[in-house]
mmCIF file of the C-alpha atoms, coordinates in Angstrom:
data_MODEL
# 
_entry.id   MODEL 
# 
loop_
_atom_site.group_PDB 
_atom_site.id 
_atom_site.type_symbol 
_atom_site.label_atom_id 
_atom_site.label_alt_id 
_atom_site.label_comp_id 
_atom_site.label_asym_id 
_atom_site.label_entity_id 
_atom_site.label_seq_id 
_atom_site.pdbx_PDB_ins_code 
_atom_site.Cartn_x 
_atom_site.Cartn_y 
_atom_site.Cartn_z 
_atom_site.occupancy 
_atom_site.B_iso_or_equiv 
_atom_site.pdbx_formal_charge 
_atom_site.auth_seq_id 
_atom_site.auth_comp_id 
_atom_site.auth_asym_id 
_atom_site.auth_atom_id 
_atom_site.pdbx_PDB_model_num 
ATOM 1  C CA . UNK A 1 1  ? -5.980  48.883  -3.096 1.00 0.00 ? 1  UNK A CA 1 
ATOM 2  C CA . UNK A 1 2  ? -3.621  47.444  -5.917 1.00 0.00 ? 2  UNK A CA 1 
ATOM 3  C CA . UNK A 1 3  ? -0.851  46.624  -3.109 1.00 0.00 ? 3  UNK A CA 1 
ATOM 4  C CA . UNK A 1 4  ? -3.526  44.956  -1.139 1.00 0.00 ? 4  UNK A CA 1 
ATOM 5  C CA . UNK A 1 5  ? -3.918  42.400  -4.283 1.00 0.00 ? 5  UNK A CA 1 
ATOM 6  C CA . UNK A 1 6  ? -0.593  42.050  -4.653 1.00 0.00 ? 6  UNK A CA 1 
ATOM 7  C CA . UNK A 1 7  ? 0.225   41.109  -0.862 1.00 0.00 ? 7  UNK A CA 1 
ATOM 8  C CA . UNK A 1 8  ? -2.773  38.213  -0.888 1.00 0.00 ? 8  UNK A CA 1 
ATOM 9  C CA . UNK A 1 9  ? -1.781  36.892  -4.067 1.00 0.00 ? 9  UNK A CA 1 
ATOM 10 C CA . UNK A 1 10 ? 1.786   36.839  -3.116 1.00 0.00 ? 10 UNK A CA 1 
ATOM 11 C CA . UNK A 1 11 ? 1.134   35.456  0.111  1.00 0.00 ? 11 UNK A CA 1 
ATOM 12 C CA . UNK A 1 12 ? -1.181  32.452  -1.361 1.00 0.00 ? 12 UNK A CA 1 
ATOM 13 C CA . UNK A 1 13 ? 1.464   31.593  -4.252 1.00 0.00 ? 13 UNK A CA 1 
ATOM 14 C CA . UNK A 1 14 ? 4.130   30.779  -0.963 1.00 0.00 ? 14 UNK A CA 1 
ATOM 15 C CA . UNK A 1 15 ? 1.304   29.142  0.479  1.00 0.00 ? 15 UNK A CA 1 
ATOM 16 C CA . UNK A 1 16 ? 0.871   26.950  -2.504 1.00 0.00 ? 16 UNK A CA 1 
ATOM 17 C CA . UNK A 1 17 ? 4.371   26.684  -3.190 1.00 0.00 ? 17 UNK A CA 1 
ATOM 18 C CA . UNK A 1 18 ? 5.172   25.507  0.802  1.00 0.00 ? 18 UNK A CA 1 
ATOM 19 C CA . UNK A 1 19 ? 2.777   22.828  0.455  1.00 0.00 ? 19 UNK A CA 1 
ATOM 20 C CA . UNK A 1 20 ? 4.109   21.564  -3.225 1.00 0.00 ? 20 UNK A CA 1 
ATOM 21 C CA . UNK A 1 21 ? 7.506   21.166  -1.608 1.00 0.00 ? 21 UNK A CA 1 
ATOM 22 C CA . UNK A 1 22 ? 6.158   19.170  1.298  1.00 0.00 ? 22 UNK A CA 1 
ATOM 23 C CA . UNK A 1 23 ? 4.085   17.163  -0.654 1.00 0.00 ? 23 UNK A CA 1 
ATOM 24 C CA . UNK A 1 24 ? 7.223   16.767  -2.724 1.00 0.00 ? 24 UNK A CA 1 
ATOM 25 C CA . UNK A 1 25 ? 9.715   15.893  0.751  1.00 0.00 ? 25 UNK A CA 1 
ATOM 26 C CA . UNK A 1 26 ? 6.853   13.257  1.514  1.00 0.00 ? 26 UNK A CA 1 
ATOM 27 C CA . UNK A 1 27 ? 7.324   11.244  -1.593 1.00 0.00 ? 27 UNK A CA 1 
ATOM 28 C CA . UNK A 1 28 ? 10.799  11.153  -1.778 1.00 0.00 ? 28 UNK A CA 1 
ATOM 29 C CA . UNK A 1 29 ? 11.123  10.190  1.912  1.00 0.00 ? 29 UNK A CA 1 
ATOM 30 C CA . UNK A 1 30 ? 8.231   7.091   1.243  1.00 0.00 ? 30 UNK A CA 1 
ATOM 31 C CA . UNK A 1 31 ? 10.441  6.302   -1.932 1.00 0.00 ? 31 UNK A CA 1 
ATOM 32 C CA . UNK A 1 32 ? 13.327  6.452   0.072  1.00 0.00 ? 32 UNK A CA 1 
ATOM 33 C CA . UNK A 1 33 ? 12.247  4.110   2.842  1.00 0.00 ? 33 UNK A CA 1 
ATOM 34 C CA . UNK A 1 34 ? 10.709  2.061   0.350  1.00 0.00 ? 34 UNK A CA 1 
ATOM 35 C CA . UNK A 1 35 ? 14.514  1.011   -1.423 1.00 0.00 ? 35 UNK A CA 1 
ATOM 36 C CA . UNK A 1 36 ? 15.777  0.642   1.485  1.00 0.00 ? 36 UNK A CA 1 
ATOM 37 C CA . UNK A 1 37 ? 13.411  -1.545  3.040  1.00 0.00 ? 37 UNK A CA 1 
ATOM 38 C CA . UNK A 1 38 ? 12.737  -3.476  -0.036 1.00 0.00 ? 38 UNK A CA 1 
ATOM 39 C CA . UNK A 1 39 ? 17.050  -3.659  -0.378 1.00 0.00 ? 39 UNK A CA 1 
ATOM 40 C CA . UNK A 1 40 ? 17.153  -5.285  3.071  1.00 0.00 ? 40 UNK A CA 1 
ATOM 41 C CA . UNK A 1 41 ? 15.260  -8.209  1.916  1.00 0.00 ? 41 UNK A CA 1 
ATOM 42 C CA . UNK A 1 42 ? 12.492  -7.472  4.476  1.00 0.00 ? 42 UNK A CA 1 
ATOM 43 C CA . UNK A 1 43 ? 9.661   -9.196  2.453  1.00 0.00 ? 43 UNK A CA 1 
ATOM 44 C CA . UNK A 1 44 ? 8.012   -11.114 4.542  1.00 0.00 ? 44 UNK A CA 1 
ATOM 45 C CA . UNK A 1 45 ? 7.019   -14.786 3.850  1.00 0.00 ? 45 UNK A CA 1 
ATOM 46 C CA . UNK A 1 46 ? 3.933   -16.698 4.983  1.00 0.00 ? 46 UNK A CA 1 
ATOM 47 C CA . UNK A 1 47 ? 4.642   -19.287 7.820  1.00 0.00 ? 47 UNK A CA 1 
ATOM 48 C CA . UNK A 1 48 ? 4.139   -23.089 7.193  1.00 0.00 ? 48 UNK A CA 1 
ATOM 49 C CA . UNK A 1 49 ? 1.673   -24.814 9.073  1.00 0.00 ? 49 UNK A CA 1 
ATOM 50 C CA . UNK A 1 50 ? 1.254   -28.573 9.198  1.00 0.00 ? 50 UNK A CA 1 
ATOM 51 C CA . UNK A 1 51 ? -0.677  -31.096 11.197 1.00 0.00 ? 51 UNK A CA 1 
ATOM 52 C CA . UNK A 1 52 ? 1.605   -33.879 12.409 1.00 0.00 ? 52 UNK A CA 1 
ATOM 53 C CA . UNK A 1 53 ? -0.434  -36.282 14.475 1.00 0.00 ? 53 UNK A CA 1 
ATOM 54 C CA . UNK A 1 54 ? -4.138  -35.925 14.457 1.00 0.00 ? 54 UNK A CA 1 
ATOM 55 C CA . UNK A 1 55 ? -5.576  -38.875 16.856 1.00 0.00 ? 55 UNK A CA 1 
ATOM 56 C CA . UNK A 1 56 ? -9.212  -39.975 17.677 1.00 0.00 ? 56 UNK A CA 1 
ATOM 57 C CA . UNK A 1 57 ? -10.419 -42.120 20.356 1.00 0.00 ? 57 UNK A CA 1 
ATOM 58 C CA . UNK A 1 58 ? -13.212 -44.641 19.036 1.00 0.00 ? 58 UNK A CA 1 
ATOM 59 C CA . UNK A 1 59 ? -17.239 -43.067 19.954 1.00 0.00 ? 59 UNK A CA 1 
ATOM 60 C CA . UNK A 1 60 ? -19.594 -45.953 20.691 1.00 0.00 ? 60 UNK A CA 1 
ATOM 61 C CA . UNK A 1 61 ? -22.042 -46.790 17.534 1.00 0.00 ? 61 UNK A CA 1 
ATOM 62 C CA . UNK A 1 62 ? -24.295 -49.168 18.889 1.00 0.00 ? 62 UNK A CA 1 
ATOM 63 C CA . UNK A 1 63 ? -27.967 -49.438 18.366 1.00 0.00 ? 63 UNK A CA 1 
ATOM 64 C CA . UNK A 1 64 ? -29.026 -49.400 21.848 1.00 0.00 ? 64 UNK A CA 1 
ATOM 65 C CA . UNK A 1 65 ? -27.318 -46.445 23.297 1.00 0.00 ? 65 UNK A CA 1 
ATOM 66 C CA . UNK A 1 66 ? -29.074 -44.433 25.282 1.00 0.00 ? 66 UNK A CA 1 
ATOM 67 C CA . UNK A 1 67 ? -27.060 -41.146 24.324 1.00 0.00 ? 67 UNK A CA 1 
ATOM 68 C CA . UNK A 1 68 ? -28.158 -38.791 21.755 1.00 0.00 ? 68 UNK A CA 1 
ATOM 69 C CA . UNK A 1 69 ? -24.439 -37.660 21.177 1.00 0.00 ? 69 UNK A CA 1 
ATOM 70 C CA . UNK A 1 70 ? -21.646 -39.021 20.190 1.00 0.00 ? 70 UNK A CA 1 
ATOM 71 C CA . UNK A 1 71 ? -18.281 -38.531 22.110 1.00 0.00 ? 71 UNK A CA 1 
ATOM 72 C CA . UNK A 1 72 ? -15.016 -38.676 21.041 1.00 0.00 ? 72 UNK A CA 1 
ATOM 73 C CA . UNK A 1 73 ? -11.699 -37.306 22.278 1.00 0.00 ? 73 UNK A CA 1 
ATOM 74 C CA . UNK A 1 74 ? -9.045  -35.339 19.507 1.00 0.00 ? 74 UNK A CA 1 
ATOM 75 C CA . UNK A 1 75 ? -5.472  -35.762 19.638 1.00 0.00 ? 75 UNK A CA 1 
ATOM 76 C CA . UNK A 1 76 ? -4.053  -32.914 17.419 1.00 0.00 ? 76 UNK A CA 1 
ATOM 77 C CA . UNK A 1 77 ? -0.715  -31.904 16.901 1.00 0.00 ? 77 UNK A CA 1 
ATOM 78 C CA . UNK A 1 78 ? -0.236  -28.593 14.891 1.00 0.00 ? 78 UNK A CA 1 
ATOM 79 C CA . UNK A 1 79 ? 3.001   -27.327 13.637 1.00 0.00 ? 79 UNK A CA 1 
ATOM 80 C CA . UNK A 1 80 ? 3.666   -23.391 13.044 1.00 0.00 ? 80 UNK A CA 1 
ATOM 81 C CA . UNK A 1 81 ? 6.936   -22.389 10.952 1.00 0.00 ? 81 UNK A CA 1 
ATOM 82 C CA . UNK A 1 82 ? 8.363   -19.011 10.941 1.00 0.00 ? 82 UNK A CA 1 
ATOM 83 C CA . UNK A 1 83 ? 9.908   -18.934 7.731  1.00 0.00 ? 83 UNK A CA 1 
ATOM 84 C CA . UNK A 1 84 ? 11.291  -15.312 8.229  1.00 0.00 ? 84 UNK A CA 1 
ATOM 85 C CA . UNK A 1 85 ? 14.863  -14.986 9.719  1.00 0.00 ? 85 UNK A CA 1 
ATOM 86 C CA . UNK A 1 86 ? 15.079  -11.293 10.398 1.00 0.00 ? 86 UNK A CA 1 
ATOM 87 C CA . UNK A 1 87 ? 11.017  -10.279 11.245 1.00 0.00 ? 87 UNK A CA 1 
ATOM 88 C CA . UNK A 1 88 ? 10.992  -12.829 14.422 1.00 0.00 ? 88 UNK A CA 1 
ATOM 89 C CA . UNK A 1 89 ? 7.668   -12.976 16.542 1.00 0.00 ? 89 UNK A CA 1 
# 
């Protein structure tokens, strides 16, 4: 009966040992990747947006129109930078 203890207590302690030493591996892998990623210069920046040309056609305002809505047509030019050389899209 005392060897039966013995074997389940030994056999837990590997257990818990296995699973510290993986838990372990993890972090130093995600610390790993994380130097090296950071070291590349990987941050990413935000792109730049800008509106270049924004354009709109006159809408009749007169009192006698017969239309409940005004109409008007846009003209919008939007520009997108990517200010990231090595993340591309």
């Amino acid at each position: 009966m005392g060897m039966a203890k013995s074997s389940s207590a030994g056999r837990l302690c590997k257990i818990v040992f296995f699973c510290f030493a993986a838990l372990l591996a993890i972090i130093l892998a995600t610390a790993l990747a994380w130097t090296l990623l950071r070291d590349a210069k990987l941050s990413p920046e935000f792109p730049e947006f800008r509106v270049d040309l924004v354009a709109v056609s006159p809408c009749p305002l007169t009192a006698a129109s017969s239309s409940e809505y005004l109409t008007a047509t846009w003209d919008l030019t939007l520009v997108a930078i990517n200010l990231n050389r090595k993340l591309e899209l």
